[in-house]
Each structure stands twice: as structure tokens, then as C-alpha cells.
mmCIF file of the N, C-alpha and C atoms, coordinates in Angstrom:
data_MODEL
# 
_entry.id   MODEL 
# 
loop_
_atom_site.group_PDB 
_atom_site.id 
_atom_site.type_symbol 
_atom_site.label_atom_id 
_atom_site.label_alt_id 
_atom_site.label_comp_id 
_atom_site.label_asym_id 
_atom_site.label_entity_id 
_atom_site.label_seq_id 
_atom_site.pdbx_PDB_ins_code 
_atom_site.Cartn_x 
_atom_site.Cartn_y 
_atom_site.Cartn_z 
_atom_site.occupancy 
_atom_site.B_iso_or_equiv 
_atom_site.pdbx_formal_charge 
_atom_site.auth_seq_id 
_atom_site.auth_comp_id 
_atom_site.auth_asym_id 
_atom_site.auth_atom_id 
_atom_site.pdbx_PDB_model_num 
ATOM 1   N N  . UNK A 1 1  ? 206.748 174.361 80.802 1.00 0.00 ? 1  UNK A N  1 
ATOM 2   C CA . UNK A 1 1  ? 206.040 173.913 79.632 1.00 0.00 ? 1  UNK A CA 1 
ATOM 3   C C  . UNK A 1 1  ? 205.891 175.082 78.663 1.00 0.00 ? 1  UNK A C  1 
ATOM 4   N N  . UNK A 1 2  ? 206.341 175.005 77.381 1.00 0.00 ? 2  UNK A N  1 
ATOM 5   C CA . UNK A 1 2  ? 205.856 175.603 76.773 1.00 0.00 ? 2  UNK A CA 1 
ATOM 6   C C  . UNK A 1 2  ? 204.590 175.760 75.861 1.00 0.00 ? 2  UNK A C  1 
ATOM 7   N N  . UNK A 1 3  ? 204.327 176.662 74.846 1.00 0.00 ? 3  UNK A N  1 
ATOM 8   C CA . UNK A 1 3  ? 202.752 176.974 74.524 1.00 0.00 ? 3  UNK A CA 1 
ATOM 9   C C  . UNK A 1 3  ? 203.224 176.106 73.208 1.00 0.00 ? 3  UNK A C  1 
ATOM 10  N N  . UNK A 1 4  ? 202.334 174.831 72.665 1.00 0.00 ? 4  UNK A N  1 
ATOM 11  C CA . UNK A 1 4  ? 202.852 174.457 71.535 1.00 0.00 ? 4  UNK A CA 1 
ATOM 12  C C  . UNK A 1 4  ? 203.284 173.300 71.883 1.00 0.00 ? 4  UNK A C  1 
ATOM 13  N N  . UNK A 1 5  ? 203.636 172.467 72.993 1.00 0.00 ? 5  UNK A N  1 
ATOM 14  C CA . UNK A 1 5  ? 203.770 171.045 73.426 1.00 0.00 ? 5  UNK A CA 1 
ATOM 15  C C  . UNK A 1 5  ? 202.438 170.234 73.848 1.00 0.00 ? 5  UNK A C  1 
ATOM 16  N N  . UNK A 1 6  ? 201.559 171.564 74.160 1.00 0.00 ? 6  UNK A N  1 
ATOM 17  C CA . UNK A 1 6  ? 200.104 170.681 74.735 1.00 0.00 ? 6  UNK A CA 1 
ATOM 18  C C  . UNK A 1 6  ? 199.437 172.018 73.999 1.00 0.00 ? 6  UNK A C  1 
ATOM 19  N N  . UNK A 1 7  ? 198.089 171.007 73.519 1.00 0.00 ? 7  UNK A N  1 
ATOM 20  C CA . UNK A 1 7  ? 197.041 171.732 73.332 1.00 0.00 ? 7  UNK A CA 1 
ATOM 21  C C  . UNK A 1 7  ? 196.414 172.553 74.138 1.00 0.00 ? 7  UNK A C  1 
ATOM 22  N N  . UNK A 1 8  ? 196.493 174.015 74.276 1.00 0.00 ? 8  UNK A N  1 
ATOM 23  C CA . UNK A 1 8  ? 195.414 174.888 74.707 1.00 0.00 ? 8  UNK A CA 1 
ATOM 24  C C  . UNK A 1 8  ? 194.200 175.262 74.176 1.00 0.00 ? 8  UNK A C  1 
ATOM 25  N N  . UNK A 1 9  ? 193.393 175.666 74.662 1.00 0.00 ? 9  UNK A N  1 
ATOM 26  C CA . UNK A 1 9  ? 192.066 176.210 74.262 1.00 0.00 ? 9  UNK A CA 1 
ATOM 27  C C  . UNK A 1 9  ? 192.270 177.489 74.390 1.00 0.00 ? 9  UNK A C  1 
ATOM 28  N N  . UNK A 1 10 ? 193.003 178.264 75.378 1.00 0.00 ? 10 UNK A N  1 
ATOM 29  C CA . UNK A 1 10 ? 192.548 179.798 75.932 1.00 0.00 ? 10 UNK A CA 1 
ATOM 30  C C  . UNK A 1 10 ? 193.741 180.103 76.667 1.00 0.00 ? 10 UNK A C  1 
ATOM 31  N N  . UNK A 1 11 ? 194.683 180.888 76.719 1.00 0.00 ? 11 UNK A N  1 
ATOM 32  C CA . UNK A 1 11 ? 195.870 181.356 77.208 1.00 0.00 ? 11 UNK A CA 1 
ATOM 33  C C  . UNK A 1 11 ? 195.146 182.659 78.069 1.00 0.00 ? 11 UNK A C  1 
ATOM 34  N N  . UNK A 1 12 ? 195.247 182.571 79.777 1.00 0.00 ? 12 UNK A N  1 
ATOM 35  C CA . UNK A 1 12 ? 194.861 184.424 80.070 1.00 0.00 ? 12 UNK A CA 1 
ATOM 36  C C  . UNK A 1 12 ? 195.857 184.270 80.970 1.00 0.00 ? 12 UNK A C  1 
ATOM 37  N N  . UNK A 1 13 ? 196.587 185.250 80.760 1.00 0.00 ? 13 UNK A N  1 
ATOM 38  C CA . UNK A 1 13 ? 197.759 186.386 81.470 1.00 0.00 ? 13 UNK A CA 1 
ATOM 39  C C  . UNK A 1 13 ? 197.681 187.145 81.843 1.00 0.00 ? 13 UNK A C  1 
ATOM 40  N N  . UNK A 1 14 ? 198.609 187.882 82.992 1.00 0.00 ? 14 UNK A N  1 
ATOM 41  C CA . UNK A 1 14 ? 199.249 189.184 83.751 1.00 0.00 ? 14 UNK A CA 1 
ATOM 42  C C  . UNK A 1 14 ? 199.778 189.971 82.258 1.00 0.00 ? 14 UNK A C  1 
ATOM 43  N N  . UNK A 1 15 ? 199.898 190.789 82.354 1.00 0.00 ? 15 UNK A N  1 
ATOM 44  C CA . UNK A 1 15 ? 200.932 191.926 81.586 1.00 0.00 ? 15 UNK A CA 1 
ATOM 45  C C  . UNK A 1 15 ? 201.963 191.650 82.613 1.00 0.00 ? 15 UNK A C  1 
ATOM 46  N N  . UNK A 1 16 ? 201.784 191.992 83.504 1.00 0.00 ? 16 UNK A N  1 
ATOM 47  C CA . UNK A 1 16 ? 202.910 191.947 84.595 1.00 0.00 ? 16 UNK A CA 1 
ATOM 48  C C  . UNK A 1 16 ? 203.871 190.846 85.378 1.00 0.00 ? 16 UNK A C  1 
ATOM 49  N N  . UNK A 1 17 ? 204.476 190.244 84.689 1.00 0.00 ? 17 UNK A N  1 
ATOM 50  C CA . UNK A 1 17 ? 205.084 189.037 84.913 1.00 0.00 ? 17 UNK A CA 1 
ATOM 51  C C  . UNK A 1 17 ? 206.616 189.181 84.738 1.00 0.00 ? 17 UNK A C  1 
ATOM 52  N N  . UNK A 1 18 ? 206.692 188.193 85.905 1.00 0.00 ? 18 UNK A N  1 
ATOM 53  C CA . UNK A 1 18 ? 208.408 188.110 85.596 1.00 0.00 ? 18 UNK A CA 1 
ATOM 54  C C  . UNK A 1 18 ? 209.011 187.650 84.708 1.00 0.00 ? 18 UNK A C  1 
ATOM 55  N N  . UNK A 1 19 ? 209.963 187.721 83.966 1.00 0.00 ? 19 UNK A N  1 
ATOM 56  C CA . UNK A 1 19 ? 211.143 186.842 82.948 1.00 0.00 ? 19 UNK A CA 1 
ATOM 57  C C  . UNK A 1 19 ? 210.440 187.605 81.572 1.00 0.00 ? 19 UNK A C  1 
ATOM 58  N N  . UNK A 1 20 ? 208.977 187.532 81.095 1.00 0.00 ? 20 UNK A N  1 
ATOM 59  C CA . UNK A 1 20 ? 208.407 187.982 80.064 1.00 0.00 ? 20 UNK A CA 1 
ATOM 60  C C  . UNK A 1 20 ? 207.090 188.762 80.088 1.00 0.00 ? 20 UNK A C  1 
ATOM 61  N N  . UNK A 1 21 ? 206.895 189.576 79.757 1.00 0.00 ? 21 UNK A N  1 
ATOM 62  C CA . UNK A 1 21 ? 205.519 189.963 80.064 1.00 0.00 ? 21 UNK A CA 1 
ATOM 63  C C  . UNK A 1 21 ? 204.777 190.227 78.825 1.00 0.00 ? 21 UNK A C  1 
ATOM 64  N N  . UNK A 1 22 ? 203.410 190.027 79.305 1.00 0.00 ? 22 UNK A N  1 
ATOM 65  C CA . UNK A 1 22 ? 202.258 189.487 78.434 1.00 0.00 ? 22 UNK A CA 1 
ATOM 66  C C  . UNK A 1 22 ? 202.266 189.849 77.329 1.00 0.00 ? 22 UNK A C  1 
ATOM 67  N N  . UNK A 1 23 ? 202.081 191.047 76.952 1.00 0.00 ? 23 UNK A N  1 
ATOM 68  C CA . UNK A 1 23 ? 202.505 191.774 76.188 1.00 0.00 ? 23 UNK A CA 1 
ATOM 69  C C  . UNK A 1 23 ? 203.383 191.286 75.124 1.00 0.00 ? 23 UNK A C  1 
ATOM 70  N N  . UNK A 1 24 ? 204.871 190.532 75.523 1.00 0.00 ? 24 UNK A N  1 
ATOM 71  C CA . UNK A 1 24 ? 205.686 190.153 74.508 1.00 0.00 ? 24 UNK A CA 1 
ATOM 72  C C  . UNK A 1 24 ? 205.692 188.684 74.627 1.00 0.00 ? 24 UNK A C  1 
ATOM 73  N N  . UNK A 1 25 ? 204.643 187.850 75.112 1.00 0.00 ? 25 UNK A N  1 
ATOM 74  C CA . UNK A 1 25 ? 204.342 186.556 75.021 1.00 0.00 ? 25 UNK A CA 1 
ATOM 75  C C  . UNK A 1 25 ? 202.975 186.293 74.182 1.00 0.00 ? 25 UNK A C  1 
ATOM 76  N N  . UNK A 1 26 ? 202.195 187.837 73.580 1.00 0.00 ? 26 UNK A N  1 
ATOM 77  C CA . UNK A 1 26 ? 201.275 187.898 73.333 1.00 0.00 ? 26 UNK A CA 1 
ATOM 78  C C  . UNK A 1 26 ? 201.886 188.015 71.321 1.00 0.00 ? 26 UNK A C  1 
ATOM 79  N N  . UNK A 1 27 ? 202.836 188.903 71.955 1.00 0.00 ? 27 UNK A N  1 
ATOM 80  C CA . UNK A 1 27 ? 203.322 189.512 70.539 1.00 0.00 ? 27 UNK A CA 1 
ATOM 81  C C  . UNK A 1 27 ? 204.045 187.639 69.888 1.00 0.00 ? 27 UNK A C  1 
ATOM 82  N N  . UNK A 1 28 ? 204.719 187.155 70.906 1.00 0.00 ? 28 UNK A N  1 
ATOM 83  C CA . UNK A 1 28 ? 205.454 185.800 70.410 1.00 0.00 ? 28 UNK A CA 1 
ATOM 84  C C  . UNK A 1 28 ? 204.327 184.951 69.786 1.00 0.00 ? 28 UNK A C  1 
ATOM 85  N N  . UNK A 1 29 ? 203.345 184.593 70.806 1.00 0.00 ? 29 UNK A N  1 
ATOM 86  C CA . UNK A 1 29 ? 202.261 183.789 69.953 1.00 0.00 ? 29 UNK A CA 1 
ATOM 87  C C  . UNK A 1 29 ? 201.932 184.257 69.004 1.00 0.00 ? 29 UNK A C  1 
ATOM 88  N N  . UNK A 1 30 ? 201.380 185.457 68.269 1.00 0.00 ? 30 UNK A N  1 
ATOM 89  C CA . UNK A 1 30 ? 200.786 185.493 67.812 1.00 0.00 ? 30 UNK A CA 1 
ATOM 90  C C  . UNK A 1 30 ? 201.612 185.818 66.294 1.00 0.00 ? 30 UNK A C  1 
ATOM 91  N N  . UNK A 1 31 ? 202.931 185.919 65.976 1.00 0.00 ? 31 UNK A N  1 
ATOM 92  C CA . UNK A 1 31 ? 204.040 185.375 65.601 1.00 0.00 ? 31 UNK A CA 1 
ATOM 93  C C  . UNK A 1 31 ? 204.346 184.140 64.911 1.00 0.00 ? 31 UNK A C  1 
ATOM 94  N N  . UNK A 1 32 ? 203.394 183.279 66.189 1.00 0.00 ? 32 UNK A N  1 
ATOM 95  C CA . UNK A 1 32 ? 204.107 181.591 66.204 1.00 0.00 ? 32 UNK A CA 1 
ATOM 96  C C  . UNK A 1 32 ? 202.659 181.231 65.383 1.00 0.00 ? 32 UNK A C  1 
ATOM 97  N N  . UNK A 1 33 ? 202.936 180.417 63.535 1.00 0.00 ? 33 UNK A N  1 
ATOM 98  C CA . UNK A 1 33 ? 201.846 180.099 62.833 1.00 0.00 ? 33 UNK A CA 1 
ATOM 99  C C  . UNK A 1 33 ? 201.495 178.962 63.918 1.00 0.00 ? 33 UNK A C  1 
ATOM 100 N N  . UNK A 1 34 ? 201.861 178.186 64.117 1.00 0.00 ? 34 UNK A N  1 
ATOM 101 C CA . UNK A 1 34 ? 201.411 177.075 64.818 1.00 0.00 ? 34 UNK A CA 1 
ATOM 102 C C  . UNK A 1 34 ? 200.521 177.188 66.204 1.00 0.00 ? 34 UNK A C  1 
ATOM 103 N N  . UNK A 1 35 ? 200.860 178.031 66.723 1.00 0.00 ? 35 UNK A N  1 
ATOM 104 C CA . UNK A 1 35 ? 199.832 178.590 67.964 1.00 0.00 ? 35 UNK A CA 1 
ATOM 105 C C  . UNK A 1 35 ? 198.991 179.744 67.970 1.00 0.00 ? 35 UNK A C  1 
ATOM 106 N N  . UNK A 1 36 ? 199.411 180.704 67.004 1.00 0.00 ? 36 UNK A N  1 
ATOM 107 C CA . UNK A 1 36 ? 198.834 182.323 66.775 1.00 0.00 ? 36 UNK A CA 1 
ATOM 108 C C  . UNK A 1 36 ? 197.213 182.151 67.048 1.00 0.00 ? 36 UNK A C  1 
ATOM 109 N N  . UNK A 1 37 ? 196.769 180.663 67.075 1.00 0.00 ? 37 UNK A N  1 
ATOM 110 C CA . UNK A 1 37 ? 194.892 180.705 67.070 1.00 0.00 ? 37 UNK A CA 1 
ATOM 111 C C  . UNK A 1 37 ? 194.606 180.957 68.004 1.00 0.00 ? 37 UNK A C  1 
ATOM 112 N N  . UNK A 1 38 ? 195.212 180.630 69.440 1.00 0.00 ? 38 UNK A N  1 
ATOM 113 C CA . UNK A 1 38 ? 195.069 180.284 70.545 1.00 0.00 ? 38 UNK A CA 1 
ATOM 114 C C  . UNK A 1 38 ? 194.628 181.785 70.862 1.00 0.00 ? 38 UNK A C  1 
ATOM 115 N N  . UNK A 1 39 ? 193.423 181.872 71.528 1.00 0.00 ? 39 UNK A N  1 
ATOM 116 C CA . UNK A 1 39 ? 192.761 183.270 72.142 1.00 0.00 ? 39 UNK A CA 1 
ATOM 117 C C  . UNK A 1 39 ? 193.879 183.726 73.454 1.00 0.00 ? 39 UNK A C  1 
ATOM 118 N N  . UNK A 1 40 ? 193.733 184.983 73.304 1.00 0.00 ? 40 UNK A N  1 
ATOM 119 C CA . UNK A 1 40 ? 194.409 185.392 74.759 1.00 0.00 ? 40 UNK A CA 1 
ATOM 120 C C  . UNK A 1 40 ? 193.785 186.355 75.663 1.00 0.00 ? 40 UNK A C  1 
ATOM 121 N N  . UNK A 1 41 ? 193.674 186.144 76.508 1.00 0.00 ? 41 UNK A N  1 
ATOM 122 C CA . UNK A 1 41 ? 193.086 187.450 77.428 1.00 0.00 ? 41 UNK A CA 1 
ATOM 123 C C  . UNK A 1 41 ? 193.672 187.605 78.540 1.00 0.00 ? 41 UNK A C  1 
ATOM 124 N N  . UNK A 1 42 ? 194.159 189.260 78.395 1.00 0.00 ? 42 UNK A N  1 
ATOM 125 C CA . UNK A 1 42 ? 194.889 190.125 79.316 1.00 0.00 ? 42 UNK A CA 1 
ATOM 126 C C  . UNK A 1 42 ? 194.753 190.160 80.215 1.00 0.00 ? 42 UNK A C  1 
ATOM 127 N N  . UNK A 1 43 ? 194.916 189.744 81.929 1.00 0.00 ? 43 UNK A N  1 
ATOM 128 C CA . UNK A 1 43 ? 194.742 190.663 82.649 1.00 0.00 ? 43 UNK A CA 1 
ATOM 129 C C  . UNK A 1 43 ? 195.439 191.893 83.121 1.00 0.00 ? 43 UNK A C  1 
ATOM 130 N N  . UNK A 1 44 ? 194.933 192.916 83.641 1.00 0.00 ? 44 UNK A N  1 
ATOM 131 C CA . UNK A 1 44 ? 196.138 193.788 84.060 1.00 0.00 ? 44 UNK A CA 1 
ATOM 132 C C  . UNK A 1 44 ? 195.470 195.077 84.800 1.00 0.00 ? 44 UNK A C  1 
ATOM 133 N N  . UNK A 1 45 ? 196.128 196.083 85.470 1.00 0.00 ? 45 UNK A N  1 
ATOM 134 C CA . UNK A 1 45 ? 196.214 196.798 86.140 1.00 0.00 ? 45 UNK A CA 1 
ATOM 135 C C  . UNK A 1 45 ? 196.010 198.321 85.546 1.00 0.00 ? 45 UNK A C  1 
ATOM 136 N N  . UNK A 1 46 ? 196.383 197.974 84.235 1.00 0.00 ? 46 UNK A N  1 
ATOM 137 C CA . UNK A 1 46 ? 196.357 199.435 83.432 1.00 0.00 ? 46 UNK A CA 1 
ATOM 138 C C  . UNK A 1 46 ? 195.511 199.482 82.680 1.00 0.00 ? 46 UNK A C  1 
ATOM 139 N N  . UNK A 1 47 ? 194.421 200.341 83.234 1.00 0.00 ? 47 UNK A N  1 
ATOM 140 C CA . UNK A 1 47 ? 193.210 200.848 82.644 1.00 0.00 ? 47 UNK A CA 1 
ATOM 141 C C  . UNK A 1 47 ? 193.399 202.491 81.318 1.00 0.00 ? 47 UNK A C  1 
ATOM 142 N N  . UNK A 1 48 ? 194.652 201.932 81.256 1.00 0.00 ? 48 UNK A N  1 
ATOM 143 C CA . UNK A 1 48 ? 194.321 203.708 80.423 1.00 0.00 ? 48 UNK A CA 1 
ATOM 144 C C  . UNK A 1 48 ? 193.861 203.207 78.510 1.00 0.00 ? 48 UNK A C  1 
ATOM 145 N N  . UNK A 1 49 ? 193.202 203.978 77.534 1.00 0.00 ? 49 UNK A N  1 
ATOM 146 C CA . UNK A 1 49 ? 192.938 203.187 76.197 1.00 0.00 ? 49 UNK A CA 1 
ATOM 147 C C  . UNK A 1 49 ? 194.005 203.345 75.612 1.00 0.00 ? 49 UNK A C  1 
ATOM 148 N N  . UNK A 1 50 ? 195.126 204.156 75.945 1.00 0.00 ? 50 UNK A N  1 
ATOM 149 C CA . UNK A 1 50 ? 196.025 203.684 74.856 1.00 0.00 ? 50 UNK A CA 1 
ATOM 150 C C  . UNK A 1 50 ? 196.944 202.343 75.113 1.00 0.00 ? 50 UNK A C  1 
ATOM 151 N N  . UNK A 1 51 ? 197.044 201.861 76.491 1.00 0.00 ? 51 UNK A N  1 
ATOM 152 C CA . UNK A 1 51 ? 197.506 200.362 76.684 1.00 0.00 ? 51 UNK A CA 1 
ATOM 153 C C  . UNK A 1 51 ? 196.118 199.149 76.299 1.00 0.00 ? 51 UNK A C  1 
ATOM 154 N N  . UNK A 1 52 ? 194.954 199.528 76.648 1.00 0.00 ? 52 UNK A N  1 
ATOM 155 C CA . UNK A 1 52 ? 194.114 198.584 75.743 1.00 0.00 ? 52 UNK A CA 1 
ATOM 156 C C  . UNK A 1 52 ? 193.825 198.901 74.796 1.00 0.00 ? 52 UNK A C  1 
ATOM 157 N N  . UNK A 1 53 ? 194.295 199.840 73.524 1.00 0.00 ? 53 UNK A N  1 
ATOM 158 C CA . UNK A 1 53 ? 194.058 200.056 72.134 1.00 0.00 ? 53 UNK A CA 1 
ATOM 159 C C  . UNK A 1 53 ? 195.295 199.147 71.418 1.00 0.00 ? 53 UNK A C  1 
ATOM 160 N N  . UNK A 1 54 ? 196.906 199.239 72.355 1.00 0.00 ? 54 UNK A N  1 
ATOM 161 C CA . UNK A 1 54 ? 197.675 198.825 72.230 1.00 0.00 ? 54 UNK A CA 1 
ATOM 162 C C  . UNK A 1 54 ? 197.872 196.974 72.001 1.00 0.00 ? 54 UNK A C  1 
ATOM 163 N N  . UNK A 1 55 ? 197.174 196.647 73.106 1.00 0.00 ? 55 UNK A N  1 
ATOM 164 C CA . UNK A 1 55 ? 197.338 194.987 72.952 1.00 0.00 ? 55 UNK A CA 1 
ATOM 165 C C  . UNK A 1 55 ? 196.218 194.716 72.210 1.00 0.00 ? 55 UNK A C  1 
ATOM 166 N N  . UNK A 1 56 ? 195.021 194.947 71.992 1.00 0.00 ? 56 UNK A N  1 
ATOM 167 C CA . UNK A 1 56 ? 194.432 194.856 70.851 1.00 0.00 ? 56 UNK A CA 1 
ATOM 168 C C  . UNK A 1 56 ? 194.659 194.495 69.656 1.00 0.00 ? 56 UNK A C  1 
ATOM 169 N N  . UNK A 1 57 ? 195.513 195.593 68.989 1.00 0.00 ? 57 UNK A N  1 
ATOM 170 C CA . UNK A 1 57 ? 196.104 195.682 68.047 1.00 0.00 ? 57 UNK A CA 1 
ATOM 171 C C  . UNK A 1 57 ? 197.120 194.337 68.221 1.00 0.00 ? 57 UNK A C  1 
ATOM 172 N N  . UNK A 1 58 ? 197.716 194.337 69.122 1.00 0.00 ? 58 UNK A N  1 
ATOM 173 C CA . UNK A 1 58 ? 198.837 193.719 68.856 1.00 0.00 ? 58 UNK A CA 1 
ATOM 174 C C  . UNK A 1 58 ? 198.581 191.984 68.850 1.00 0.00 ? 58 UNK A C  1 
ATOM 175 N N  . UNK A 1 59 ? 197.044 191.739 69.144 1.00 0.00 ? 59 UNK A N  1 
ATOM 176 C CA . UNK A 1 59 ? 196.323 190.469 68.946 1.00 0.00 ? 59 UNK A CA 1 
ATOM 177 C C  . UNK A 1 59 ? 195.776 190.302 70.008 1.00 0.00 ? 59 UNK A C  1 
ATOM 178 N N  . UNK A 1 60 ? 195.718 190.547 71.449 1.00 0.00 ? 60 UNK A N  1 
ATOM 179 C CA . UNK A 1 60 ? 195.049 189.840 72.502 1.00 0.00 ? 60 UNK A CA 1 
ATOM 180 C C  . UNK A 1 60 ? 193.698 190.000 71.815 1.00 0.00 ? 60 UNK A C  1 
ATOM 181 N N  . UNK A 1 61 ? 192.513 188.850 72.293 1.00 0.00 ? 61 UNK A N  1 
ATOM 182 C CA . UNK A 1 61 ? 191.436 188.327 72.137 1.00 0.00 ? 61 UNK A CA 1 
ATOM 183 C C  . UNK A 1 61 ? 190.252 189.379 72.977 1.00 0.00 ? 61 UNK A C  1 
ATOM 184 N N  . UNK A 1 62 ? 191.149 189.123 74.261 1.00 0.00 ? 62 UNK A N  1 
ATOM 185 C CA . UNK A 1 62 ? 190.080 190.702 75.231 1.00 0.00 ? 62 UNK A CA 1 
ATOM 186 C C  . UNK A 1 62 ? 191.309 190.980 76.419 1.00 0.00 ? 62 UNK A C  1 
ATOM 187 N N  . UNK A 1 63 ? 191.221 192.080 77.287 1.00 0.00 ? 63 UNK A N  1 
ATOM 188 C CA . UNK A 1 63 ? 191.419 192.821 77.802 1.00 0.00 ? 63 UNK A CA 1 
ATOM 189 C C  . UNK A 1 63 ? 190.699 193.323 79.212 1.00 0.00 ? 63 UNK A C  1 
ATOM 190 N N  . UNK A 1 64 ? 191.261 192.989 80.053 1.00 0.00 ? 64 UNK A N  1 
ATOM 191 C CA . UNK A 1 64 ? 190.113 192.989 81.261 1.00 0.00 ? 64 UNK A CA 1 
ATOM 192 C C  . UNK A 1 64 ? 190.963 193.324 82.482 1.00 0.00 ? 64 UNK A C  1 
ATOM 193 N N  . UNK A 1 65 ? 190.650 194.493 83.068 1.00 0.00 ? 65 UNK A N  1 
ATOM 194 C CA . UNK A 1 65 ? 191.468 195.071 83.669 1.00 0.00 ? 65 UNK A CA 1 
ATOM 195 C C  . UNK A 1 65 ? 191.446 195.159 85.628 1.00 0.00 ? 65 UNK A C  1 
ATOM 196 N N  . UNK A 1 66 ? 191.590 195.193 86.401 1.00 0.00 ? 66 UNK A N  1 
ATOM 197 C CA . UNK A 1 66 ? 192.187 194.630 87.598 1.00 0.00 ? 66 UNK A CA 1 
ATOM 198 C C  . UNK A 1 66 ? 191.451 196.268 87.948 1.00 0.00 ? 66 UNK A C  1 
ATOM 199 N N  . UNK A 1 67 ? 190.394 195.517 89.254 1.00 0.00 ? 67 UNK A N  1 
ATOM 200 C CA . UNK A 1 67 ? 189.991 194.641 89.842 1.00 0.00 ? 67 UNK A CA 1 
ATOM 201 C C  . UNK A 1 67 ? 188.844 194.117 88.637 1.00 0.00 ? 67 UNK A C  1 
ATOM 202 N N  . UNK A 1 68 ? 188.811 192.554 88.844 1.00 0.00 ? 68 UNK A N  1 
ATOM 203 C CA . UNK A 1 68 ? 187.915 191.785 88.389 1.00 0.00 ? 68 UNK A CA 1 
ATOM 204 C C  . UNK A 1 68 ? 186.895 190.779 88.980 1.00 0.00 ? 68 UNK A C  1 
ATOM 205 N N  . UNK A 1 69 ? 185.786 190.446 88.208 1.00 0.00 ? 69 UNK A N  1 
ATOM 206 C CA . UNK A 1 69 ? 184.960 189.551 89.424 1.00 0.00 ? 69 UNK A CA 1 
ATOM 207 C C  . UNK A 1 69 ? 184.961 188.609 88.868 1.00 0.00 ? 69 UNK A C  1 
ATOM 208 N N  . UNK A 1 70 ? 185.262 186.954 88.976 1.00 0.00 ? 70 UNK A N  1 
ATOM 209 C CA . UNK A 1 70 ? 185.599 186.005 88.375 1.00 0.00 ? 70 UNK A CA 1 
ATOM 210 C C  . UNK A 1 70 ? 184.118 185.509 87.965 1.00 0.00 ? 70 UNK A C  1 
ATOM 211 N N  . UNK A 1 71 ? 182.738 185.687 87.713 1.00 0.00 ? 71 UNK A N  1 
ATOM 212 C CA . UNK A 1 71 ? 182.358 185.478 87.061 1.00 0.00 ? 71 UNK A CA 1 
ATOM 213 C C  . UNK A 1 71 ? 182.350 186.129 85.926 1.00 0.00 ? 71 UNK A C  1 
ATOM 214 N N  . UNK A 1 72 ? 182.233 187.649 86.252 1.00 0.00 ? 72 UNK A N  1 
ATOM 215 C CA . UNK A 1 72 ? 182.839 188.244 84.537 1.00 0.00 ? 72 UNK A CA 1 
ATOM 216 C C  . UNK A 1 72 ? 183.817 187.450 83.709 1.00 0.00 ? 72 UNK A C  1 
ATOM 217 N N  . UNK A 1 73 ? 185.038 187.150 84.214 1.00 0.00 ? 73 UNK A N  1 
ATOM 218 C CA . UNK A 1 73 ? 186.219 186.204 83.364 1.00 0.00 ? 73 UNK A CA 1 
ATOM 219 C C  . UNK A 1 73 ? 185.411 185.284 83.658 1.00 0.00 ? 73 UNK A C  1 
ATOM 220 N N  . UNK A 1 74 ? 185.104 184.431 84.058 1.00 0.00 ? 74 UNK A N  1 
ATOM 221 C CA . UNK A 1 74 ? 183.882 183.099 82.984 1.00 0.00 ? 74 UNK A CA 1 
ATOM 222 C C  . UNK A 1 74 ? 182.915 183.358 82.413 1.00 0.00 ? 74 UNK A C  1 
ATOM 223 N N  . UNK A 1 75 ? 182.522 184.424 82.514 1.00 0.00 ? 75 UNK A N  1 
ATOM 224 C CA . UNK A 1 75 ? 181.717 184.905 81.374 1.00 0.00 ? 75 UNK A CA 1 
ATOM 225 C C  . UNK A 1 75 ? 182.190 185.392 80.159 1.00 0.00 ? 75 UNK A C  1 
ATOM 226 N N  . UNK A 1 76 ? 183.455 186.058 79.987 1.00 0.00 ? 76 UNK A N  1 
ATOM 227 C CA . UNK A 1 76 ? 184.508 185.880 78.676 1.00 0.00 ? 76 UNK A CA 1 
ATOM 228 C C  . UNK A 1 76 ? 184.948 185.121 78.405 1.00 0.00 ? 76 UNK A C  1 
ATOM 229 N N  . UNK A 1 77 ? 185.483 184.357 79.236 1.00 0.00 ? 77 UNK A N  1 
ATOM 230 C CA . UNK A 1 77 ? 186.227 182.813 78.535 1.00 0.00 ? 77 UNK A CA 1 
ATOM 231 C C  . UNK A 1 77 ? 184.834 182.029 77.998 1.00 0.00 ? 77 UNK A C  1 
ATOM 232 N N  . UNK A 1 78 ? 183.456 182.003 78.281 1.00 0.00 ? 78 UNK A N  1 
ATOM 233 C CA . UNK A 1 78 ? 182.888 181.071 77.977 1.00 0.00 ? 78 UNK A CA 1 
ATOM 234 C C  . UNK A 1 78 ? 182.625 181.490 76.296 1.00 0.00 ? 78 UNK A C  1 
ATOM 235 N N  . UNK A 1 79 ? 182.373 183.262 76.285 1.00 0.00 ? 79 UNK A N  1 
ATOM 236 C CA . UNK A 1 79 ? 181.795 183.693 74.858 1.00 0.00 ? 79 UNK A CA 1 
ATOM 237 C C  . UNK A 1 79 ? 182.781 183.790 74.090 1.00 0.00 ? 79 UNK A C  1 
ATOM 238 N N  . UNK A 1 80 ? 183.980 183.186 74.641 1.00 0.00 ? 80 UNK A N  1 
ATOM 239 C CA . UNK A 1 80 ? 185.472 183.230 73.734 1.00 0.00 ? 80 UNK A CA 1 
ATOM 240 C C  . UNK A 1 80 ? 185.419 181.792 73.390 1.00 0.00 ? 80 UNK A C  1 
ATOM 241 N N  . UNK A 1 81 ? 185.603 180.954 74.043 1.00 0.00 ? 81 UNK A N  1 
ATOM 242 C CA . UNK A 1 81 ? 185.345 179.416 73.615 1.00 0.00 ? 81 UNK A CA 1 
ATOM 243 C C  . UNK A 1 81 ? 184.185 179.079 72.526 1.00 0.00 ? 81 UNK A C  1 
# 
């Protein structure tokens, strides 16, 4: 499925993914007028600020880095919604 056949509310991703990574699925949405609204939030492994100064910039919504406690991420997705 792609992003843009069904309505999303909230896109959250790996950076680290096979075939595309977040990063350049972050850069595509946000690219794409028709979906660019859609919030995104990072997950990932790399805590250093110049990779979260980096996707920032480059549009992700937030940035939340590995290890995580899944009420924190429902506690961002909720103040992102």
C-alpha cells in the first residue's frame, strides 16, 4: 500500500529499513503536495544531534530515539494528533 491511497493520520518509522529508509520516505512525503501534511515520527537508533538536527530539517514531525517506552510514543502521537 502506498501513502496517498488511504487516509493517514500519523506515519512513524525506522530510519532503518529495508528497500527505503525513513529518511528518504520522509524526504518523498514531504515532497508529495498531496500527503506532505501527514506528521511523521522517527524512530531510530541514532542518538547523535547532527542526525536529529538533520531529519528535522528535512520535515519529520518528532524524533525519538531507541530505546523507547511506548507510553512516551503515545504520549507523542497523542500531542501530535
Amino acid at each position: 500500500m502506498h501513502l496517498g491511497e488511504e487516509p493517514y493520520d500519523l506515519v512513524c518509522l525506522d530510519i532503518m529499513m529495508p528497500v527505503m529508509d525513513g529518511i528518504e520516505l520522509t524526504r518523498r512525503v514531504r515532497e508529495n503536495e498531496e500527503i506532505s501534511h501527514i506528521p511523521i515520527i522517527l524512530l531510530t537508533a541514532k542518538s547523535d544531534i547532527e542526525s536529529k538536527v538533520d531529519c528535522m530539517k528535512l520535515g519529520a514531525t518528532d524524533y525519538i530515539t531507541k530505546p523507547f517506552s511506548m507510553p512516551y510514543l503515545e504520549a507523542r502521537i497523542n500531542n501530535i494528533l
